[in-house]
Structure formats: structure tokens, C-alpha cells
OpenMM code with the backbone's topology and positions (N, CA, C; nanometers):
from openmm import Vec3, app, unit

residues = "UNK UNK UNK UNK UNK UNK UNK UNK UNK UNK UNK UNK UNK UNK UNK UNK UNK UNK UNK UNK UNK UNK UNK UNK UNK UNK UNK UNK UNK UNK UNK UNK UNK UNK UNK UNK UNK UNK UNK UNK UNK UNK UNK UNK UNK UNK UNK UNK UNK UNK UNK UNK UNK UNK UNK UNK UNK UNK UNK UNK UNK UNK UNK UNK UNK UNK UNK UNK UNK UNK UNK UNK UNK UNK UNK UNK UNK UNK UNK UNK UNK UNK UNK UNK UNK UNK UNK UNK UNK UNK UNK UNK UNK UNK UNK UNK UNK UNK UNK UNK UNK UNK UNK UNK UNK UNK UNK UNK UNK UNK UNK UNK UNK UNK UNK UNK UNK UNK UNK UNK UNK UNK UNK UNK UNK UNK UNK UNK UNK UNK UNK UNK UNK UNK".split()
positions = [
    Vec3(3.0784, 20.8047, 19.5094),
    Vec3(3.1802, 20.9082, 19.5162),
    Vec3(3.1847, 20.9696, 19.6564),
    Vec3(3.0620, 20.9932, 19.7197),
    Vec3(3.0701, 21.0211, 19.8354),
    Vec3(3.1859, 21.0079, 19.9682),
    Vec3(3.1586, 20.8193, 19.9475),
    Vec3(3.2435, 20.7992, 20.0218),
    Vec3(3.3737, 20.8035, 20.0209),
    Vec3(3.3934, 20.7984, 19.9062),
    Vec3(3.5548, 20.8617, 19.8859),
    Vec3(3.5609, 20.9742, 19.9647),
    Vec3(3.4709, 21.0840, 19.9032),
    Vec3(3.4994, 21.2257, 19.9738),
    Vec3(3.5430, 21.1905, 20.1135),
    Vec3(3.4388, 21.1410, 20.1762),
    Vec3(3.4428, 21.1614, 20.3075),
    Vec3(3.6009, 21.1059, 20.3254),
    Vec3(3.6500, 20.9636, 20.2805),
    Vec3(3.7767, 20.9078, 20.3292),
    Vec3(3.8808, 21.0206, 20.3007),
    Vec3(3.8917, 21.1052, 20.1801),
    Vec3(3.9906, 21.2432, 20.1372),
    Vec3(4.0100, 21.2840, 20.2710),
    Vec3(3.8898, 21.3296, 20.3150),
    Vec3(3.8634, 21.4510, 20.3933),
    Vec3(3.9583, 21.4156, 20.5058),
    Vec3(3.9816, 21.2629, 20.5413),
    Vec3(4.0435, 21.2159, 20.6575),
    Vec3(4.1873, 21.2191, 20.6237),
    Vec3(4.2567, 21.2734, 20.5149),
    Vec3(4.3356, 21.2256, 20.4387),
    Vec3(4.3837, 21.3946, 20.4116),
    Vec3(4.3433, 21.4519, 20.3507),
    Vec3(4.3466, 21.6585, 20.3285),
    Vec3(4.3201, 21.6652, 20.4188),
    Vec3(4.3746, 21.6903, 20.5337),
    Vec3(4.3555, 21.7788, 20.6474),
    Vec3(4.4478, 21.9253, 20.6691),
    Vec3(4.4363, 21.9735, 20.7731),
    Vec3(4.4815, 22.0822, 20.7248),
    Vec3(4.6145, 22.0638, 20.7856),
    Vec3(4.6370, 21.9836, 20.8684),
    Vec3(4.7850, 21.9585, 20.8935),
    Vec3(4.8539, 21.9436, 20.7606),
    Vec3(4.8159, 21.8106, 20.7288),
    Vec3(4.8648, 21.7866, 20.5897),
    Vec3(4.9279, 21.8629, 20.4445),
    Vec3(4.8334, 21.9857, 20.4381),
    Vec3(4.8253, 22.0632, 20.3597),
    Vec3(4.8774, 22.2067, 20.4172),
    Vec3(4.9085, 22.1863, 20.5259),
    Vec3(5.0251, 22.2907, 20.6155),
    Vec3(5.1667, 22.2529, 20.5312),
    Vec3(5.1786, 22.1522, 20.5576),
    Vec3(5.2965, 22.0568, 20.5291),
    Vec3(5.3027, 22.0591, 20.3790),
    Vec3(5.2502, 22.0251, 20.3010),
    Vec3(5.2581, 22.0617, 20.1638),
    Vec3(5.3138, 22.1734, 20.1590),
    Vec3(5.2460, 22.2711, 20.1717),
    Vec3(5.2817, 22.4327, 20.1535),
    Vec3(5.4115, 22.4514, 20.1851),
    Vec3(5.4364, 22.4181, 20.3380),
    Vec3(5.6280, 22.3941, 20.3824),
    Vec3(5.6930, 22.3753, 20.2821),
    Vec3(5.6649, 22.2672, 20.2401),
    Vec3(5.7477, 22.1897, 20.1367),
    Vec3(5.7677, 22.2912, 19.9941),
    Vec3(5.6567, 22.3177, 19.9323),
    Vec3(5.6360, 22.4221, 19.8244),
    Vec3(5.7125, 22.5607, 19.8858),
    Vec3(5.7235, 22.6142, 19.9488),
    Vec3(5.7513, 22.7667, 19.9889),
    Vec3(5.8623, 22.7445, 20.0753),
    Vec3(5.9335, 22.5990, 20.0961),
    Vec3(6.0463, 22.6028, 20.0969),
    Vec3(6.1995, 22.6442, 20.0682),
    Vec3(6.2562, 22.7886, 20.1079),
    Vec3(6.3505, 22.7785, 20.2250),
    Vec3(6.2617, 22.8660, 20.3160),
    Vec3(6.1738, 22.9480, 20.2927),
    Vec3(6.1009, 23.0607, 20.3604),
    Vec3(5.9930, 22.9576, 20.4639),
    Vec3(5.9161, 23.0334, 20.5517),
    Vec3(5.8751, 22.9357, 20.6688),
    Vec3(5.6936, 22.9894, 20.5922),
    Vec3(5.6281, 22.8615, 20.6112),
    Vec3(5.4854, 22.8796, 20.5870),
    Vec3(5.4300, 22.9022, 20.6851),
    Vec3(5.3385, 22.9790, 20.6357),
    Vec3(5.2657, 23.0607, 20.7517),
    Vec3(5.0937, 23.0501, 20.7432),
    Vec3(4.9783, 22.9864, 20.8285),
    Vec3(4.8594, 23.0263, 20.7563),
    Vec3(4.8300, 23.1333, 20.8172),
    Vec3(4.7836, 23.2232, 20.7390),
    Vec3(4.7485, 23.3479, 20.7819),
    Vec3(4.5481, 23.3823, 20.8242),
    Vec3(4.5219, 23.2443, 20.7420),
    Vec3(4.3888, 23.2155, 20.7518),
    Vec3(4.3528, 23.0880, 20.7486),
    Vec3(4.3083, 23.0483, 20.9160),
    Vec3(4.2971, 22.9084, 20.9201),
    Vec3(4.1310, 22.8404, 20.8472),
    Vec3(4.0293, 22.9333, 20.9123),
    Vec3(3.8933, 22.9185, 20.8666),
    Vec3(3.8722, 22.8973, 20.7146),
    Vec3(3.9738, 22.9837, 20.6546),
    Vec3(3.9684, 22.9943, 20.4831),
    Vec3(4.0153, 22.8554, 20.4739),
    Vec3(4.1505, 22.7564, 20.5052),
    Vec3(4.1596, 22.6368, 20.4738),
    Vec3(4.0930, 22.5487, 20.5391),
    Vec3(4.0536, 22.5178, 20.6275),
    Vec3(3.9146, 22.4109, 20.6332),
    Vec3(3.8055, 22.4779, 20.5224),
    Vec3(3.7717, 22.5618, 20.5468),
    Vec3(3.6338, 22.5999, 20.4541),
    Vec3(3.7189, 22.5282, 20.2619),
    Vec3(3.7971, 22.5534, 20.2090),
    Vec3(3.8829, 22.4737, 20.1331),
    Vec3(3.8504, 22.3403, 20.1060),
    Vec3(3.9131, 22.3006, 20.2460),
    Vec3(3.9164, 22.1406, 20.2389),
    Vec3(3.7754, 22.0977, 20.2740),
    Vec3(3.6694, 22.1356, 20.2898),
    Vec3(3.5232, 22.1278, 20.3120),
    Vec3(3.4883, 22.1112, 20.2110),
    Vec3(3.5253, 22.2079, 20.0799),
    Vec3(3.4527, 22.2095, 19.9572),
    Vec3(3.4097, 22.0624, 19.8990),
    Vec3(3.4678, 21.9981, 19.8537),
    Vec3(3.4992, 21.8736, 19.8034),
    Vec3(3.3728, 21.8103, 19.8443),
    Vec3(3.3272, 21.7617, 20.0100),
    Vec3(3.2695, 21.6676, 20.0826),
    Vec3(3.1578, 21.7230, 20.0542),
    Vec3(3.1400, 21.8923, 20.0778),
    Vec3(3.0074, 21.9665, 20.0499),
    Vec3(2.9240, 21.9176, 19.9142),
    Vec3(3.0385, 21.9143, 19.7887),
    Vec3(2.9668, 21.9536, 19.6944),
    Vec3(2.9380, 21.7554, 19.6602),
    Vec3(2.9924, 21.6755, 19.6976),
    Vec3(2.9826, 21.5373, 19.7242),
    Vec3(2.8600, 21.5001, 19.7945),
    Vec3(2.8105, 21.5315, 19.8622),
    Vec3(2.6802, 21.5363, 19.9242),
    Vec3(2.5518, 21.5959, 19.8744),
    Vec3(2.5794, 21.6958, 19.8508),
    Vec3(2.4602, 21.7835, 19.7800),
    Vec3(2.4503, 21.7753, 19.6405),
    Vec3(2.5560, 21.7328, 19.5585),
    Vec3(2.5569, 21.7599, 19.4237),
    Vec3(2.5903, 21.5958, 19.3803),
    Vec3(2.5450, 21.4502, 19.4210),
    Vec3(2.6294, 21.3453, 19.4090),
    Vec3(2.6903, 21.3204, 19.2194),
    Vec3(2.6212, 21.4202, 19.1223),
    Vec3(2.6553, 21.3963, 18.9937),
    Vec3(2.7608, 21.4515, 18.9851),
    Vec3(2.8443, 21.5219, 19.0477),
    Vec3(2.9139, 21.5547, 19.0057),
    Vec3(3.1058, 21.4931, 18.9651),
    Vec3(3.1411, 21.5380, 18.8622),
    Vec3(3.2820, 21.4476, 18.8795),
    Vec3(3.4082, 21.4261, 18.9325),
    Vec3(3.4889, 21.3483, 18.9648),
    Vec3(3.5652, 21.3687, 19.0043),
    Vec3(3.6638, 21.5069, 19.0015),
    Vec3(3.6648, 21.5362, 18.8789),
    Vec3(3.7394, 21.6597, 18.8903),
    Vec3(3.6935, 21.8091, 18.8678),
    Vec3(3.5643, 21.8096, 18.9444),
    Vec3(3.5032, 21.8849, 18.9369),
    Vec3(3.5173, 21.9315, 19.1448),
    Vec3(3.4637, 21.8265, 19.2028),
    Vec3(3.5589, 21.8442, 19.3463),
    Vec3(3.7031, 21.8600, 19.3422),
    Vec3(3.8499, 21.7883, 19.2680),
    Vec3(3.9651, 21.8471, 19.2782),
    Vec3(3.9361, 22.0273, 19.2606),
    Vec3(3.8625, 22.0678, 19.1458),
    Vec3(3.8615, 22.1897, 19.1196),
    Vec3(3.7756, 22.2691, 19.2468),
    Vec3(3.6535, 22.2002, 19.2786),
    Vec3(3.6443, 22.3029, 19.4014),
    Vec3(3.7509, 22.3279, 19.4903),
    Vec3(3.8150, 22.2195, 19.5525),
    Vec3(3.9250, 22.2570, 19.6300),
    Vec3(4.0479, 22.3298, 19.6241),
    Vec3(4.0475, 22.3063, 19.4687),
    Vec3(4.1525, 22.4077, 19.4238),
    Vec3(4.0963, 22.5609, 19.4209),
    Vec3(4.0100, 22.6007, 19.4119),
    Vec3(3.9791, 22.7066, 19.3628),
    Vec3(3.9554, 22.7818, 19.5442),
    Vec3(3.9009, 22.7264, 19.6289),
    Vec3(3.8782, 22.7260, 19.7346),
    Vec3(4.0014, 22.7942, 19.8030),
    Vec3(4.0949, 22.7026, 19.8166),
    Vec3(4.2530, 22.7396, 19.8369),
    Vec3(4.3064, 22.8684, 19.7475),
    Vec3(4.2838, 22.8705, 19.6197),
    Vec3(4.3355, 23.0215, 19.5263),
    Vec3(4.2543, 23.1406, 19.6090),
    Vec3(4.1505, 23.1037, 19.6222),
    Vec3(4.0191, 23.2503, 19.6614),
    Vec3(4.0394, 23.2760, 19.8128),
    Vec3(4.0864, 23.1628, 19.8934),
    Vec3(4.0360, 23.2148, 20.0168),
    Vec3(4.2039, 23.2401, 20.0828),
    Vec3(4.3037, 23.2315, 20.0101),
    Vec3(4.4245, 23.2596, 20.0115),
    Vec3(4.4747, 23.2122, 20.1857),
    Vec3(4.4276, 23.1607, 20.1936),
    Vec3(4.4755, 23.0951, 20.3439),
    Vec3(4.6224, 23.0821, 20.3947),
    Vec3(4.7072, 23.0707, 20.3245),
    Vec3(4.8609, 23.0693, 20.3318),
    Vec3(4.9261, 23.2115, 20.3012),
    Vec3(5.0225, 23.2791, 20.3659),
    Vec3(5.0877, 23.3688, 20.3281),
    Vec3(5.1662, 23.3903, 20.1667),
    Vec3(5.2104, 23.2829, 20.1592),
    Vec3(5.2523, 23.2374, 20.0301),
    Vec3(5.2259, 23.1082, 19.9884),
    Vec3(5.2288, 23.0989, 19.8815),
    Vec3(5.2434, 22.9732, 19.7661),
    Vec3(5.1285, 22.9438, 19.7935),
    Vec3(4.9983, 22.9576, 19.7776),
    Vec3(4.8476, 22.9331, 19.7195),
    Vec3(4.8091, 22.8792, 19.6391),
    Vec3(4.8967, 22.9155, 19.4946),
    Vec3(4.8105, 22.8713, 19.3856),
    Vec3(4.9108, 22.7448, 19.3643),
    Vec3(5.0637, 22.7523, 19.4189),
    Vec3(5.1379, 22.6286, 19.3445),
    Vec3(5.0350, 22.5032, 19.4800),
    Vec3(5.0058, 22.5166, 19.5972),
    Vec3(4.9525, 22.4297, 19.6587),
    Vec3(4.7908, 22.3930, 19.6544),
    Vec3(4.7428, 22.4668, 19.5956),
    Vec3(4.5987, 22.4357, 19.5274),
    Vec3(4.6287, 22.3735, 19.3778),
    Vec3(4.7317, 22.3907, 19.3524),
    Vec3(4.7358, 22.2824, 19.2046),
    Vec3(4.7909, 22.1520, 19.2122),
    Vec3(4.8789, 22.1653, 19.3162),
    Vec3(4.9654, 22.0519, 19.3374),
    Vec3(4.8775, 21.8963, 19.4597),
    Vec3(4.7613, 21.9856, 19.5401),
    Vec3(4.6414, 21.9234, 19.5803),
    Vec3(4.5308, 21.9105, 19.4763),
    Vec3(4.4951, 21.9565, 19.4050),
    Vec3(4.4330, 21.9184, 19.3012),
    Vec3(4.4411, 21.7916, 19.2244),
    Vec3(4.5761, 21.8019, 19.1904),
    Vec3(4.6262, 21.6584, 19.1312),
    Vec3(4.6449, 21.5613, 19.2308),
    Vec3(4.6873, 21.5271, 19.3257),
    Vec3(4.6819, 21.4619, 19.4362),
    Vec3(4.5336, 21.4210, 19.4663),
    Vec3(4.4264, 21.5002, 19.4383),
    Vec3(4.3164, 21.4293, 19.4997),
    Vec3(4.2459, 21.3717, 19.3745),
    Vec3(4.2825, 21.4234, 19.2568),
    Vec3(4.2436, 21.3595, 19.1121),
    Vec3(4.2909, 21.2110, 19.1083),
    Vec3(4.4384, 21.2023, 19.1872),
    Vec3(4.4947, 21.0827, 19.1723),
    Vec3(4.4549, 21.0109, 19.2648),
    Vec3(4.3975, 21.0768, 19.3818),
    Vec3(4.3694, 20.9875, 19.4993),
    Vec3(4.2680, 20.9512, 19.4409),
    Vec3(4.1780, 20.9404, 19.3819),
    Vec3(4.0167, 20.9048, 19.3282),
    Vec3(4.0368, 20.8092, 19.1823),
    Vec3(4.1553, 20.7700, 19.1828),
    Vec3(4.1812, 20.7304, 19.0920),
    Vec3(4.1862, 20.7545, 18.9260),
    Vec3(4.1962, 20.8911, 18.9074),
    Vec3(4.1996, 20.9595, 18.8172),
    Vec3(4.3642, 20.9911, 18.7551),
    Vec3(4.3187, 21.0463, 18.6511),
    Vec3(4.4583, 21.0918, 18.5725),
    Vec3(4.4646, 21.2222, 18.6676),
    Vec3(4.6571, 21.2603, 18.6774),
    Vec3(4.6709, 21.4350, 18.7468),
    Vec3(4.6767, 21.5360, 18.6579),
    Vec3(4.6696, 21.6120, 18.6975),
    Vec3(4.6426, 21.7419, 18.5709),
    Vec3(4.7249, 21.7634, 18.4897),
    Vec3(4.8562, 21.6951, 18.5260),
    Vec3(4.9766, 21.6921, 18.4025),
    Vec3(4.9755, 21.5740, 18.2933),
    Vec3(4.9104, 21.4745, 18.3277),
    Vec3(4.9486, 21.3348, 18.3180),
    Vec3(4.9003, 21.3609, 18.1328),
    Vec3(4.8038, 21.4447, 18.1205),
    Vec3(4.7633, 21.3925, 17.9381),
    Vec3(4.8200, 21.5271, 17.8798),
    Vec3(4.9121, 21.6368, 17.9286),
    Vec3(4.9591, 21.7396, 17.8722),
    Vec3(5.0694, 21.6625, 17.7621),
    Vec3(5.0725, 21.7189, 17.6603),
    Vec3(5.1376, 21.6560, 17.5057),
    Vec3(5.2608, 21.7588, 17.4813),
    Vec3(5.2650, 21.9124, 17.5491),
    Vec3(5.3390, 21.9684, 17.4802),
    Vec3(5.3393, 22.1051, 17.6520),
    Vec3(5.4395, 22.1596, 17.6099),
    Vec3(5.4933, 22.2919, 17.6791),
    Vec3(5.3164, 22.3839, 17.6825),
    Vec3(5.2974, 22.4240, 17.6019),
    Vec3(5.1493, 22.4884, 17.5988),
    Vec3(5.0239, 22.4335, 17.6609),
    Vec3(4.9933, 22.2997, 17.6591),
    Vec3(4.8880, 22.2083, 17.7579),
    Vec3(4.9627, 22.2907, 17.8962),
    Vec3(5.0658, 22.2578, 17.9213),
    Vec3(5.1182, 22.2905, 18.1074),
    Vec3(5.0905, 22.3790, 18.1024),
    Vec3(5.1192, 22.4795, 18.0431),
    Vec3(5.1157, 22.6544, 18.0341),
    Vec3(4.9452, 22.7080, 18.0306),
    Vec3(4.8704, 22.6393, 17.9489),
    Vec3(4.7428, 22.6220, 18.0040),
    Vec3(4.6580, 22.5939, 18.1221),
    Vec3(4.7330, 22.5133, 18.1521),
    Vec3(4.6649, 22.4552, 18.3076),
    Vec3(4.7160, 22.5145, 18.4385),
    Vec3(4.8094, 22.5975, 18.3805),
    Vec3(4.9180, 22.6693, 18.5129),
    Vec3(4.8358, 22.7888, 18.4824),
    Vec3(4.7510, 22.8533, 18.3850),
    Vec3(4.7484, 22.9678, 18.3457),
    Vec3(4.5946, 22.9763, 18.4150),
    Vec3(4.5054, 22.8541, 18.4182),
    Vec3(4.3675, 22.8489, 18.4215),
    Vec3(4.4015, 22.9015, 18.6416),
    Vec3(4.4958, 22.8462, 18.7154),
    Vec3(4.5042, 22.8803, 18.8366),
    Vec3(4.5563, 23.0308, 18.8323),
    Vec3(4.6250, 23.1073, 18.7731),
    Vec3(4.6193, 23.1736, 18.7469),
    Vec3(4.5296, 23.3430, 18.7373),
    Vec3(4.4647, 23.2566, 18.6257),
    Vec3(4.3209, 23.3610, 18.6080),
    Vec3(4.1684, 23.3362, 18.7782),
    Vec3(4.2317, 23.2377, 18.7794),
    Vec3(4.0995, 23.2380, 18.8572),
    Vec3(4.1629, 23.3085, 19.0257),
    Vec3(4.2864, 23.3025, 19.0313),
    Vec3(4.3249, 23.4024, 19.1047),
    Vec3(4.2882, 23.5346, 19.1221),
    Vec3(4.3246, 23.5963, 18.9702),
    Vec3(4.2905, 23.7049, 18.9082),
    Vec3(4.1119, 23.7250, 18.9252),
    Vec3(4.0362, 23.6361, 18.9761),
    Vec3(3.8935, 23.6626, 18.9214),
    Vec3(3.8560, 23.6114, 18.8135),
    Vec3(3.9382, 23.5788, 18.7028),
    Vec3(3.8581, 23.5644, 18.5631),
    Vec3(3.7891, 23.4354, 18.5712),
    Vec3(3.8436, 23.3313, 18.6472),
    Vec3(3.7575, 23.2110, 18.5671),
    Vec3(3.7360, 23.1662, 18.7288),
    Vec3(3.5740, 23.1318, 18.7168),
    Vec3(3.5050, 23.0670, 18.8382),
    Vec3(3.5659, 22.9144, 18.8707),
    Vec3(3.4915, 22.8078, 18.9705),
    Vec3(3.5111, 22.6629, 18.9585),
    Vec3(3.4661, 22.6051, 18.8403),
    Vec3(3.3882, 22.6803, 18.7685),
    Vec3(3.3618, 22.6041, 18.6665),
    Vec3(3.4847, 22.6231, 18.5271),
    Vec3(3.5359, 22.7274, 18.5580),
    Vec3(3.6574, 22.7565, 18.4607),
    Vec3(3.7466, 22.6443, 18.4997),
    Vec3(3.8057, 22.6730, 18.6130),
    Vec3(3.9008, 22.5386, 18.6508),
    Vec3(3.8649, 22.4237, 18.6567),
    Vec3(3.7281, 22.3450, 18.6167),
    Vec3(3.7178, 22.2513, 18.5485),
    Vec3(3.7778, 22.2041, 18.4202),
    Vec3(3.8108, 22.2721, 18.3819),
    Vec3(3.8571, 22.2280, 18.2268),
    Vec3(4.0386, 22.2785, 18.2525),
    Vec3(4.0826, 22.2292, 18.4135),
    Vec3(4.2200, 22.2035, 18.4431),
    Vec3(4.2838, 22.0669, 18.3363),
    Vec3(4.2191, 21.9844, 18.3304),
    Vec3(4.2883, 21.8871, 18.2637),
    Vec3(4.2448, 21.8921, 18.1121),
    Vec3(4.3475, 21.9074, 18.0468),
    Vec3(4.3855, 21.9098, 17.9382),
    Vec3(4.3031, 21.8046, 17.8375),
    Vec3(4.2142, 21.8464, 17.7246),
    Vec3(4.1074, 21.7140, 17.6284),
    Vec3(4.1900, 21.7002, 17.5397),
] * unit.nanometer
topology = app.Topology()
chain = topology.addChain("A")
for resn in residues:
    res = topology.addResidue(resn, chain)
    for name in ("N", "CA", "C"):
        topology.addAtom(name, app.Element.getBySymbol(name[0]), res)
């Protein structure tokens, strides 16, 4: 898994994920307001890939997501671009995306709700583990 990380990492950069955000917070102009907060973000992933090698694939999407919600690095659209990278790196690893096994209106509303709360504080990385829908 490692080495995946590391290839992501070449791959999530923060250009990249500048550009996402554009795109998401599109007609308004994106702005990072905190550059250190998105590398430290896009770090998460490789960090916890190294030190932690058990861990699963979507357990790094969720650090990075959660990384991006907490350290609010963008002026706007945070949580739609920490979810929308989330799934992107679930899929880059060859995984299902966080929508892909939702069955009904309430699964989405769940998984939109879990970025959400952890905005709010309520649910840690380990809450946004359980982003994809059982």
C-alpha cells in the first residue's frame, strides 16, 4: 500500500487540488487561505502509510478527507473538496467511491452528513471511516 501512497502523493498535489476546488466553488474564484494546512492534508495519507502499514485503503482516503475539513485550507468549498478527493483516491487505489454502493437517497445523505459532523467536531478520522456505506 505504501507505494501507492507515495505514487498519490505525486498525483494530489496541491496544485491539483487548487484546481479541484476552482472547479467545485465555481463561478466565485478559489482562494487558499492556508497553504501549510493543505500539504499537511495531502501528507496525511503517506504519513499514516508508513507508520501504520495495516491500515486500509479507506482509512487514508478518510485521513485526507478529514485533514482538508479540519484544517480548512480553502476559503470556500472544503468539505464538497475533501469528499470529492476522498473518492478519487478510494478510486485511485482501486477501490469502490463513496457513492458507488449507496442503494437509496439516505446512504448519500449519510455519507454527506458524516463530512458534515466532523466539520462540526463530532466525528474524528475514525468516524469518517465508516464514509462508505455497508
Amino acid at each position: 500500500m505504501a507505494s501507492h501512497t507515495a505514487r498519490l502523493a505525486r498525483v494530489f498535489t496541491p496544485e491539483y487540488v487548487r484546481r479541484i476546488n476552482a472547479q467545485i466553488v465555481h463561478p466565485a474564484h478559489s482562494q487558499v487561505v492556508k497553504p501549510n494546512e493543505l500539504e499537511s492534508a495531502l501528507a496525511r495519507p503517506l504519513n499514516v502509510s508508513r507508520y501504520e502499514p495495516e491500515r486500509p485503503a479507506e482509512y487514508l482516503a478518510a485521513t485526507l478527507s478529514y485533514g482538508l475539513i479540519k484544517g480548512h485550507p480553502f476559503l470556500d468549498g472544503n468539505k464538497r473538496t475533501a469528499f470529492f478527493l476522498a473518492n478519487e483516491y478510494l478510486r485511485a487505489l482501486g477501490h469502490p467511491g463513496l457513492l458507488e454502493g449507496c442503494q437509496s437517497r439516505g446512504d448519500l445523505e449519510r455519507v454527506a452528513d458524516r463530512h458534515i459532523n466532523a466539520a462540526a467536531g463530532q466525528l474524528d478520522v475514525n468516524g469518517l471511516l465508516g464514509m462508505t456505506p455497508s
